[in-house]
N, C-alpha and C positions, 0 to 999 in steps of 0.2 A: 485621376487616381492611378498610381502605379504599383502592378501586381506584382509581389514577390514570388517566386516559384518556390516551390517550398518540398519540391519532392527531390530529394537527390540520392545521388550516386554513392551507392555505399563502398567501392573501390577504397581501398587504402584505406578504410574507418572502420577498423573490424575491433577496434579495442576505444575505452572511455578516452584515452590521451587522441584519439583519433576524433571521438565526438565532439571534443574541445576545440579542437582546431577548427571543424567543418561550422562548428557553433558560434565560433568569432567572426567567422568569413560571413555567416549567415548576417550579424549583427552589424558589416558591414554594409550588405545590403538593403537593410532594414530601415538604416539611417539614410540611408541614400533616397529612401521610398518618399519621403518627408516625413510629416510628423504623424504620429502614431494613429491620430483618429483618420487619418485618411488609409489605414492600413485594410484591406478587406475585411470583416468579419463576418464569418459564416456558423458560430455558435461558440460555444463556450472551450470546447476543446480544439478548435481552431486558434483562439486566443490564447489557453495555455500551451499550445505552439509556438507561438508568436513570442509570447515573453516566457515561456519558462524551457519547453524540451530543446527548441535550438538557441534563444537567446540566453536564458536563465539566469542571466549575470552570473555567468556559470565560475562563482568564487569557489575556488578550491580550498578544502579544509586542511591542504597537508602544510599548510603554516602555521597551524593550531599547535602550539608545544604538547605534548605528553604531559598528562597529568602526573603519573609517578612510572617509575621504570621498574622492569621485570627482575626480580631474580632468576639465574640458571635453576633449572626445572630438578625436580628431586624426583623420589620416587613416589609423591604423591602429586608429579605434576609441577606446573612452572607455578611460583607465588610473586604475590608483590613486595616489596620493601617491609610493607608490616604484617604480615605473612596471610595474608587473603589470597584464594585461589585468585589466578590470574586468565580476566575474561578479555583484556583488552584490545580490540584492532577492527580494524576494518572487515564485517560481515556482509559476504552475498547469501542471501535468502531463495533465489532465483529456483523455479523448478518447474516443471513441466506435470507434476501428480497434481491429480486435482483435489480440493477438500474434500469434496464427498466423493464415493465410488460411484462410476459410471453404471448405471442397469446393466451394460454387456458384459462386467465381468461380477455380478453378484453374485456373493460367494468365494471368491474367486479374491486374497486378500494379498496376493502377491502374483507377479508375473513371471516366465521362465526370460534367458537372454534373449530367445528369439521374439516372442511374445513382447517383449520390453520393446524391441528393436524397431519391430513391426508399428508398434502405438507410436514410437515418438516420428517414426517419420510421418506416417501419418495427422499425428496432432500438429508437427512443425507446419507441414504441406498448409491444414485446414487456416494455420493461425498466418501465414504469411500473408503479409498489408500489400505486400509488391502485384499480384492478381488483381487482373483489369476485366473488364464485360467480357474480352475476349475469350479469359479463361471461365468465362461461365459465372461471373459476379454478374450479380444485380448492379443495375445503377446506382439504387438508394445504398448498396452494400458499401459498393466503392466509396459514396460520399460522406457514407459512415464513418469511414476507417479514419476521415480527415487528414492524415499523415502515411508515408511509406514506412516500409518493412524497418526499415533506420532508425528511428525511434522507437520501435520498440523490443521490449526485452525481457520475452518471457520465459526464457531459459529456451535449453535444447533435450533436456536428458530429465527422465526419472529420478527419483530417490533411488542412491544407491543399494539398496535393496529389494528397487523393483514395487514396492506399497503400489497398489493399486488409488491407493487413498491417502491424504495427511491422518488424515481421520482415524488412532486409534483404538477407540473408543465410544460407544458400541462398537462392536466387533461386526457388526455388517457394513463400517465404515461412511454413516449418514447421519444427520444432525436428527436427533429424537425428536416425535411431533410436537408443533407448536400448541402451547394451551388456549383456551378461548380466549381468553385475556390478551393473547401476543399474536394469536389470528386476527381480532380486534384490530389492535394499534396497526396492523402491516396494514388490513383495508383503508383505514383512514388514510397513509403517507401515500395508499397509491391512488389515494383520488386525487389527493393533492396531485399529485407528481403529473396527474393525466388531464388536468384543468388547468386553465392561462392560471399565470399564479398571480394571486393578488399580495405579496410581498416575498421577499426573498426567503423568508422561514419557510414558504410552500418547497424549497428546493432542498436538496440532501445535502446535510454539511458537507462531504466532497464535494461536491460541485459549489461551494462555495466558500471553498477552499482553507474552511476551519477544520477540516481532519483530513490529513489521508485517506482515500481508498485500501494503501497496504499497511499505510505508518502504525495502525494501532492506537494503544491496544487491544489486542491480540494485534504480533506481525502475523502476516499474513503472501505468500506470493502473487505477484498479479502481472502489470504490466511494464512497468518500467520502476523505476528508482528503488529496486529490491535490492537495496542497501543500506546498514545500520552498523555505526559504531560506538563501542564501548568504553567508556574510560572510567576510573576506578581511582579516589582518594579515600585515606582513610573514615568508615562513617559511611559513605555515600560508593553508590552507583550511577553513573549518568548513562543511558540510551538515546543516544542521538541518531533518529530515522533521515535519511536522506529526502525521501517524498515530507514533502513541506516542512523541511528542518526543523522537527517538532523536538525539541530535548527534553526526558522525562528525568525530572532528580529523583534519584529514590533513595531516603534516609535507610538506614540501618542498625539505629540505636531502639530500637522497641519502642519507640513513642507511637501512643495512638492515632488511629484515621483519624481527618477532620470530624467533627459534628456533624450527624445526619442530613441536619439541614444546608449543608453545604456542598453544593454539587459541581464538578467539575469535566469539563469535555470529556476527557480522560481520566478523569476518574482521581482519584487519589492510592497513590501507590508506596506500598512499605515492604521491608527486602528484610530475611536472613539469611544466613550461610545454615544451611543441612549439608556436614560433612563437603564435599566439594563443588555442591549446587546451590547457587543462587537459589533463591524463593522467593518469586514478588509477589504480594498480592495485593489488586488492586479493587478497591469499591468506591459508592460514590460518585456514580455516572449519571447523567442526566438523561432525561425524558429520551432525549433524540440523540443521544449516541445509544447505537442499535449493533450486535456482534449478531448477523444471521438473525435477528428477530429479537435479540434483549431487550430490557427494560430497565427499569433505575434502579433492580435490585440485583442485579448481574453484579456477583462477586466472582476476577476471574484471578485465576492461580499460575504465574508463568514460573517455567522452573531452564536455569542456564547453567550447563555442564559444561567443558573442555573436556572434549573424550580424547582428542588428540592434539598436535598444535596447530592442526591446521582447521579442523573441525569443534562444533560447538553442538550440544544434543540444543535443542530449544523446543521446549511443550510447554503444551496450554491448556489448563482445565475450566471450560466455560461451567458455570453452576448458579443455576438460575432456574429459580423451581414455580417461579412466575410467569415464568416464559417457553420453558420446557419440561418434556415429559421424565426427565433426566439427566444427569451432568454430559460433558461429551467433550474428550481429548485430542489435540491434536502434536503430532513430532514432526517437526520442519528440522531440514541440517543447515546450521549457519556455514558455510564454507570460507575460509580465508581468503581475503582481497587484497592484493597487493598495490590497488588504485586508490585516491583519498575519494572522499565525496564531495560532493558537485550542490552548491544552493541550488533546491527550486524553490522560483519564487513562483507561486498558485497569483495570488491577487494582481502583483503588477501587471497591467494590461489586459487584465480581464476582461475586457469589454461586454464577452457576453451575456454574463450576468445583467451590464448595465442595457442592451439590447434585447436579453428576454425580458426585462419590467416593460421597454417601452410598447415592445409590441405588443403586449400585452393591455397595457391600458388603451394605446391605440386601437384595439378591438374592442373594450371597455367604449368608448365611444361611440364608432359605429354601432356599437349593441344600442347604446343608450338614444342615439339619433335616428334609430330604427324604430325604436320601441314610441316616441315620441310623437309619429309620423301616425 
């Protein structure tokens, strides 16, 4: 078996046209290894390395024509052809605030420059992959991280106003207590989640690469493909998330949610225009799609401004009185991307999805040969 190296040099790959390149090289590698099941795997996000962060089939989106073209901007802003505010283009989400407010600054719902300055270096230092045993990582640390600092991409900077929090909403900036009901379902998924699984449903749909981590809904910032674009025909909105190129249609002629009885990963989602804001609201979520501890009755409310042309306000009202003590908002800023977006592909070459069933039942066995004895 031949091992691919998979930590590289970030020199010269400081931008997405940079990861493209280093991502082709990578796949020529990969092919060179032989064939895929002879590839190491060491877990699941090993494997989504393997075929998604450096190989990806990394299809670039900027061959996708425009759905309709912008009119020059008025004074209420740039519009489209049939005169709908104009959301369209390439969004980074990336940020370095956390959703809820850290206990060291409770209270505390904004940071001064220095203060700011002070946390990101800090938070960059703590998040950086490139740190070996020698800088004081644990072994198990290092082998967590499964990839170097190159992959990933969780921004560098604050919210440009400093928020200590995404988190508007309670104003101490932290998701309101879960009800017994949602303390309940959380115990359950994490027994699951801490026992060999006896089918793949024991695993969290991220990891099994029916939803994103940040795709949503609610976007959310995280680790890498904090990227989502917008395209806009008359009638319809389309949200297309880069993390598992999940594309959301969202009608806009008043027709009702599906039937209650019809549930969808994400939900089912319907759009007006308030003045120059988008308003999506989506319900209709199933059992196991969870926002922080939801449940199938999470109705969430996203709302999308253009405050400037390069900026987008983007909030989210979770409301969910099954699950929480109170609704709870959060404002993430879309920033303008001059890069198209990148396929991941989550499932291709997942292997270890298919390597935690076996060893799993494989233990199922010796349990069973044990017990026998």
């Amino acid at each position: 078996m031949t091992l691919v190296t998979l930590r590289l040099d970030r020199r010269g790959a400081s931008d997405r046209a940079a990861r493209l390149r280093v991502g082709m090289e990578l796949v020529a590698q990969l092919r060179a290894a032989g064939p895929r099941r002879a590839w190491p795997a060491t877990g699941v996000r090993f494997a989504r390395l393997a075929s998604c962060a450096a190989v990806v089939c990394l299809m670039s989106w900027s061959s996708v024509p425009a759905v309709a073209q912008s009119v020059a901007p008025d004074e209420q802003g740039a519009r489209t052809a049939w005169g709908d505010p104009d959301l369209m283009g390439v969004w980074d989400f990336r940020s370095l605030t956390p959703l809820q407010r850290p206990a060291a600054f409770e209270g505390k719902a904004v940071l001064s420059a220095e203060e700011a300055a002070a946390y990101e270096r800090e938070r960059v230092a703590l998040l950086d992959k490139d740190r070996r045993t020698d800088d004081g990582l644990s072994t198990r640390a290092d082998v967590a991280n499964a990839y170097n600092e190159f992959w990933w991409d969780y921004g560098k900077e604050l919210t440009e106003d400093h928020r200590t929090s995404l988190i508007v909403e309670p104003p101490d900036g932290r998701i309101p207590d879960l009800t017994d009901a949602a303390r309940e379902r959380r115990q359950v998924r994490g027994e699951a989640r801490r026992r060999d699984a006896w089918g793949p449903e024991d695993r969290s749909v991220a990891e099994r690469c029916i939803l994103g981590f940040n795709a949503g809904p609610p976007v959310n910032p995280s680790a890498y493909n904090n990227n989502v674009q917008i395209f806009q025909a008359p009638g319809y909105v389309v949200v297309l998330n880069e993390m598992v190129h999940d594309a959301r249609i969202i009608p806009l002629d008043g027709r009702a949610h599906l039937p209650n009885h019809m549930r969808q990963w994400r939900g089912d989602s319907r759009g007006h225009w308030d003045g120059d804001t988008l308003v999506v609201e989506t319900t209709n979520f199933t059992s196991q799609t969870s926002v922080n501890g939801s449940g199938r009755q999470l109705r969430l409310v996203e709302r999308f401004t253009r405050i400037r042309d390069d900026r987008v306000r983007y909030e989210y009202t979770v409301d969910d009185a099954e699950s929480f003590a109170s609704p709870w908002t959060v404002v993430i800023p879309l920033k303008q991307s001059d890069q198209p977006l990148f396929e991941y592909a989550c499932h291709e070459g997942n292997y270890g999805m298919m390597n935690l069933m076996e060893s799993a039942r494989a233990v199922d066995a010796r349990r069973a040969e044990g017990s026998s004895k």
